[in-house]
C-alpha positions, 0 to 999 in steps of 0.5 A: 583797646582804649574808649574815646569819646570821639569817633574814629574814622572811616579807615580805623582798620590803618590805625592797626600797629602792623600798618607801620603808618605811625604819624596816621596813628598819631594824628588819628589818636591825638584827635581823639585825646583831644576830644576825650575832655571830659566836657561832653562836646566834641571839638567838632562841634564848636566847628560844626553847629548841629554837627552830625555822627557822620560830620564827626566821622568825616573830619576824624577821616581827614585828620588821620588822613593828615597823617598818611604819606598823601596827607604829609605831601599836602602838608608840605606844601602848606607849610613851603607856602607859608614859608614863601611869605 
């Protein structure tokens, strides 16, 4: 298994290749790549000011959620609003 600077989320346990969910997987691992810079600061932290190891854990969640049937719904309907404009 890969080391990451980043924090996965909550839900690693369906980052598990069985789970076949692989755009959770992929939303999940690109997150992390993003944050494996190599410059000692995660990209939360440039949202966050002061951010917390939970913080961390709680938009990893969100972002691999991204991935999921749910979060792909969601994401939908954003981009059929922008869409509309």
């Amino acid at each position: 298994m890969r080391k990451w600077n980043a924090y996965p989320g909550f839900n690693v346990h369906r980052l598990d290749p069985k789970q076949e969910n692989h755009k959770e997987v992929a939303f999940a691992e690109t997150w992390m790549e993003e944050n494996n810079h190599g410059m000692g600061k995660q990209l939360v932290e440039y949202l966050i000011e002061g951010c917390s190891f939970r913080d961390e854990q709680v938009v990893a969640t969100i972002i691999q959620w991204l991935g999921s049937d749910a979060g792909q719904g969601f994401l939908k309907k954003v981009e059929e609003k922008i869409n509309k404009k």
